[in-house]
C-alpha positions in Angstrom: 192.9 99.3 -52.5 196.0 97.4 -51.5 196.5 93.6 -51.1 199.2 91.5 -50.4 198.5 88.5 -52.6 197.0 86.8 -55.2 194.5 83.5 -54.6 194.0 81.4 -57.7 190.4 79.8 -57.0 189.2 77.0 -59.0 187.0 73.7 -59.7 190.1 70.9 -58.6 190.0 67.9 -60.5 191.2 64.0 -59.6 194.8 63.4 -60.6 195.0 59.6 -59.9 192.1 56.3 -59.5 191.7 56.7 -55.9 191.2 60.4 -56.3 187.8 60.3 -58.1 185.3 59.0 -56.0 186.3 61.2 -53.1 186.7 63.9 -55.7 182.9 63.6 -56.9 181.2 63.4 -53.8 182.7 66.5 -53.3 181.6 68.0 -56.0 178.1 66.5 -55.5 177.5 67.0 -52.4 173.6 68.1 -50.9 173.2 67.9 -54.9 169.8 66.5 -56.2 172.0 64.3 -58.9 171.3 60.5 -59.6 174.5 57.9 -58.0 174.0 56.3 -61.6 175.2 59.3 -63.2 178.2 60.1 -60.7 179.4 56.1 -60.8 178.9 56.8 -64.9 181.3 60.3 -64.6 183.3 58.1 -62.6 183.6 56.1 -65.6 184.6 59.3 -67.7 187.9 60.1 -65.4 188.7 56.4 -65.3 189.4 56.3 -68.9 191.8 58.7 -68.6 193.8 57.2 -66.2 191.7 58.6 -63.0 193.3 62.1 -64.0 192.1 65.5 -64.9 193.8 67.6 -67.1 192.8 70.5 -64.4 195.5 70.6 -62.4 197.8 70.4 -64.7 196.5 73.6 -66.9 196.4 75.8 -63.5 200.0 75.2 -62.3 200.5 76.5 -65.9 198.3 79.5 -65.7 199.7 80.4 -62.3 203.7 79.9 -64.0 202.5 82.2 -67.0 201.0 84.6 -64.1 203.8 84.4 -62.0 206.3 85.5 -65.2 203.9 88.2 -65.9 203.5 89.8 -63.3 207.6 89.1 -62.2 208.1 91.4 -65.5 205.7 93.7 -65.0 203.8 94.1 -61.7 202.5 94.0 -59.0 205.2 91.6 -57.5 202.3 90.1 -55.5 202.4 86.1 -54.2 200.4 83.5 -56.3 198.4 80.9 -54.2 195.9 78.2 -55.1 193.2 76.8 -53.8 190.7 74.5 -55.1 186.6 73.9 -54.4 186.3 70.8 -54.9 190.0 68.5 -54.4 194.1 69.5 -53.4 194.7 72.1 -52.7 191.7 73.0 -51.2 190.5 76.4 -50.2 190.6 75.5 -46.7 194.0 74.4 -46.6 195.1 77.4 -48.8 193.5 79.8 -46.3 195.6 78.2 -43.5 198.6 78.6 -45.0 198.0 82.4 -46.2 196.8 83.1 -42.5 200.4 81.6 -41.1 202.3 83.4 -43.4 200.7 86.7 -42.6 198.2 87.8 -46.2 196.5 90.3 -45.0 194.0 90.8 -47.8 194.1 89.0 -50.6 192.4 89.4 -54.6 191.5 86.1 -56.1 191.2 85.2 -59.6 188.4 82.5 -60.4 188.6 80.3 -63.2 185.0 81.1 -65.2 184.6 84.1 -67.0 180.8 84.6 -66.4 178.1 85.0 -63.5 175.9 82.4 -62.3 175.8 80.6 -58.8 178.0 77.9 -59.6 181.0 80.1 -61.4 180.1 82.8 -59.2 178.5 83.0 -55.8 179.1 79.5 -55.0 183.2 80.2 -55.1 182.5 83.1 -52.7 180.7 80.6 -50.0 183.4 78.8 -50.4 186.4 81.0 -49.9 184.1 82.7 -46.7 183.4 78.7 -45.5 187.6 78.6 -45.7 188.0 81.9 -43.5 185.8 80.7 -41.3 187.6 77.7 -41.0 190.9 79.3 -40.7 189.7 81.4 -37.7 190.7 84.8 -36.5 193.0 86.2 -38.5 191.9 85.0 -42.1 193.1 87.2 -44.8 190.6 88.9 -46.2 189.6 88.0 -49.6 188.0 90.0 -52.8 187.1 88.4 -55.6 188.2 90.1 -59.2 184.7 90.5 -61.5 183.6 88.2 -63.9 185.5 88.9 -67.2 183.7 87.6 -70.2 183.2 90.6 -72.2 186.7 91.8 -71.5 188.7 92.4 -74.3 191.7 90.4 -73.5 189.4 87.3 -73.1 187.7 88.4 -76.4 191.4 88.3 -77.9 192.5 84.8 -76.7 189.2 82.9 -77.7 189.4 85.1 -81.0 192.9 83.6 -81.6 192.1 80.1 -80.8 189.0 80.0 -82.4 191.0 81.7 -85.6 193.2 78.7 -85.6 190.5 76.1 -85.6 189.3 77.8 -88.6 192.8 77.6 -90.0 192.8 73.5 -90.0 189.5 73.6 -92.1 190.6 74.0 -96.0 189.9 77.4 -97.3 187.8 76.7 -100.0 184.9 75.6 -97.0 186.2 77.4 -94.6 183.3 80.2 -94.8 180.7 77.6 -94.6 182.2 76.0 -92.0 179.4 76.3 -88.4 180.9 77.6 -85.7 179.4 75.8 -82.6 179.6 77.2 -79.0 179.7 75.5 -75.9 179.3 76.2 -72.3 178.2 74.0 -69.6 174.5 73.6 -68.8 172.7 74.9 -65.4 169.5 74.2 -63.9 167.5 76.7 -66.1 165.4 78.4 -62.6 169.5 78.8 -61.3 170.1 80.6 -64.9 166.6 82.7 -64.3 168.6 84.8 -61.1 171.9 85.6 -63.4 173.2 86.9 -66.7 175.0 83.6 -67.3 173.0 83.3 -71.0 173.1 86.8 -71.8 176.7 86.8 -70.9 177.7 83.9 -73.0 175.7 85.1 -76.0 177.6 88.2 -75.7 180.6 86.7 -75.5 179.9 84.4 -78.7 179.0 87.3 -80.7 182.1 89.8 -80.3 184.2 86.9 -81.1 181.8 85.8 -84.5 181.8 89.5 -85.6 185.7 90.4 -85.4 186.2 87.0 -87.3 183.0 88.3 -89.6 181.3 84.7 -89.1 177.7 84.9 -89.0 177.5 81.0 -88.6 177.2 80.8 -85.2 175.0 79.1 -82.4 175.4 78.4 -78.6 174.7 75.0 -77.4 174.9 73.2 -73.9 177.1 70.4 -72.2 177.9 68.7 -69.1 174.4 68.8 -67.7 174.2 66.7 -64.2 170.6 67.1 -63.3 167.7 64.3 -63.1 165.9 63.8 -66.5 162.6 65.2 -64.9 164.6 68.9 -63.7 165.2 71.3 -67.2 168.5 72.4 -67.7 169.8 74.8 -70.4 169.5 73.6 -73.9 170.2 72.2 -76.7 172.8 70.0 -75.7 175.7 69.9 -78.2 175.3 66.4 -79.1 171.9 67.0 -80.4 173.1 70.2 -82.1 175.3 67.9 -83.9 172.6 65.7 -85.0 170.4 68.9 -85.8 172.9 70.4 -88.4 173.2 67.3 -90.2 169.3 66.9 -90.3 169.7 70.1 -92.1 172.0 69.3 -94.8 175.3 70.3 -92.7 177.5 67.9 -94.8 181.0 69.7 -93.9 183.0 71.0 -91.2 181.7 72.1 -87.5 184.5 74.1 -85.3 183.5 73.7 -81.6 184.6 76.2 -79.4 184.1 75.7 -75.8 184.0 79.6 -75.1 182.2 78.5 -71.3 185.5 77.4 -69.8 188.7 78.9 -69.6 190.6 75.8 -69.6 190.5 72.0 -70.9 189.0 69.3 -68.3 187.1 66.6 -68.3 184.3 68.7 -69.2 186.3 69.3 -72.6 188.5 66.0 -73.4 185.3 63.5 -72.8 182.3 65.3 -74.0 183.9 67.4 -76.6 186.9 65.3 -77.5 185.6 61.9 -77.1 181.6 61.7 -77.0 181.5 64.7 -79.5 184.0 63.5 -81.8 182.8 59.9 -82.0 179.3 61.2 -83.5 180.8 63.5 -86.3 182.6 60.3 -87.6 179.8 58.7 -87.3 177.7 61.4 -89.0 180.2 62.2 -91.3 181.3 65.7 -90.0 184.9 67.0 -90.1 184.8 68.1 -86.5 187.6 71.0 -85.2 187.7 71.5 -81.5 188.8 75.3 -80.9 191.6 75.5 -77.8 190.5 76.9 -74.5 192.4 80.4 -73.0 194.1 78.5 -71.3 197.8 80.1 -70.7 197.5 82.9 -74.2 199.3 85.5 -74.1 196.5 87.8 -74.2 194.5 86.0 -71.4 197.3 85.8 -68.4 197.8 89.6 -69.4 194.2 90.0 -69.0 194.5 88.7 -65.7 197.0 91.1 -64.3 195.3 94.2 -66.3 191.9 92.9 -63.6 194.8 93.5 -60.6 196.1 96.5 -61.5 192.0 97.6 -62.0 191.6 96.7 -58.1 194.6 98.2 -57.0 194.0 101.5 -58.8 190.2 102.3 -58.7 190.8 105.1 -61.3 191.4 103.3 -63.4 188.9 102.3 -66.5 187.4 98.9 -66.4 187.8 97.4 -69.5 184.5 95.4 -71.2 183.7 95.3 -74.8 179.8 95.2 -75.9 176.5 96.1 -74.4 176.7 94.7 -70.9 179.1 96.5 -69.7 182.0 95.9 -66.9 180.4 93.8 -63.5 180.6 95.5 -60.5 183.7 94.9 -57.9 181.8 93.6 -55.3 178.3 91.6 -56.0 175.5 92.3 -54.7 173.8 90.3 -51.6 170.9 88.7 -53.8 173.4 88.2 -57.3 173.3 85.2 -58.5 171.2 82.9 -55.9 170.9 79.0 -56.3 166.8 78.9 -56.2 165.2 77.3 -53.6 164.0 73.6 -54.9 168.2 73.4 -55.4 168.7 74.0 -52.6 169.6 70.9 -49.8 169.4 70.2 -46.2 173.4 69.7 -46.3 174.4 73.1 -48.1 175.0 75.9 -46.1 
């Protein structure tokens, strides 16, 4: 199939004080979620200046794509669009309409298949045509990737050198911690988000032949009274030491594919702060971010599309997702759902 440009599609972050409240009523919006928890993530962005690291890592990630595919193909324009703050999607599909995309492949930034890293970017990029009018490129979105085995190779390589900072003599003992962030567990009922991650956690544990391994939760944004996908990783924490853990912990946020708030307060800060206090020598593995073996991922997913002959590349038992998704993947259930979401 042919296409005349990439779209990089992702979450958008704040990147100064005045940014974050807009920002987070975005991202909340028709969302069953408590005004005391968004004025207290509010809080989380404000300590950092009112600035996400987000941004930042995607003008990088589209640089890195940008030389790769200068170097090696398809010569095909980069442009970004966000969810949730600038550049948004909308604006992004104005400005591909007036400069004449046709049909366009875009790259999200979440390796795995639920509503909200799925589906929920494709309402948004159809809300954006729509918006755009006649005329709107057409847009395809490239498969979730987590099972791929350039994705394998990068979080292999960062979780390799997290390892590397624990001393040898404890470095088998060592638990290696997983995170990803928590959904509504009826949302994770309608997708392979858990069996997806799990997958994902245990190619990387058995090329590193690390059988100390467990997948935890973070981030969750839901009333106290809705269940969400569990165990967090701050009670994980306090778990292993309940159990005698007395050494090292390498956390590897293997859910998201670059750092963000998401990473730098709850992993980084909050995370952090109870290993001192529990007495764990914490090691927080890097995200994909721009690896080699990642952004070369990324263009080995465009060449897929743009040759259908050729094999799609997927590692374990779940096999490659389909192109296209089907009309009922991935659907938010019903009691998420709000008057104000379309």
């Amino acid at each position: 199939m042919n296409y005349d440009a990439i779209l990089v599609t992702s979450f958008g972050g704040p990147e100064s004080p005045d940014d974050v409240m807009p920002f987070l009523e975005n991202v909340l919006r028709g969302k069953n979620v408590p005004r005391e928890r968004m004025l207290a993530v509010a809080e989380h962005y404000y300590h950092f200046g009112g600035k996400s690291p987000i941004n930042d890592q995607n003008r990088q990630l589209i640089a890195a794509l940008e030389a790769e595919l200068a170097q090696h193909g398809p010569r095909l324009p980069i442009y970004w669009g966000n969810r949730n703050w600038h550049p948004l999607l909308t604006d992004t599909m104005h400005q591909m309409k007036s400069a004449g995309v046709r049909r366009a492949l875009a790259f999200v930034t979440s390796a795995y298949s639920s509503y909200s890293s799925c589906r929920q970017y494709r309402e948004d990029i159809a809300r954006a045509q729509e918006a755009a009018g006649g005329g709107a490129p057409v847009v395809d979105k490239i498969r979730a990737f987590h099972n791929h085995p350039g994705f394998i190779e990068a979080v292999l390589d960062r979780v390799q050198c997290a390892l590397a900072k624990i001393p040898q003599d404890r470095r088998d003992a060592a638990h290696l911690v997983y995170t990803a962030h928590s959904i509504p567990a009826g949302m994770a009922q309608g997708c392979d988000y858990e069996k997806q991650l799990n997958e994902t956690g245990r190619l990387v544990a058995q090329a590193l032949g690390h059988n100390r391994w467990r997948l935890v939760y973070q981030s969750r944004s839901g009333p106290a009274s809705q269940p969400w996908l569990e165990p967090d990783i701050l009670d994980c924490l306090r778990q292993l030491k309940a159990r005698g853990v007395s050494s090292d912990v390498v956390i590897a946020p293997i859910g998201f594919v670059s750092d963000h708030m998401e990473i730098v307060f709850d992993l980084d800060t909050q995370a952090h702060e109870l290993c001192v206090e529990l007495g764990l020598n914490m090691v927080r593995a890097e995200t994909a971010g721009t690896h080699p073996q990642f952004i070369r991922m990324i263009r080995e997913l465009i060449c897929e599309r743009l040759d259908e002959t050729s094999p799609k590349l997927a590692l374990g038992v779940l096999g490659p997702r389909p192109d296209f998704c089907a009309q009922e993947c991935c659907p938010m259930p019903s009691r998420f759902r709000s008057p104000s979401k379309t």
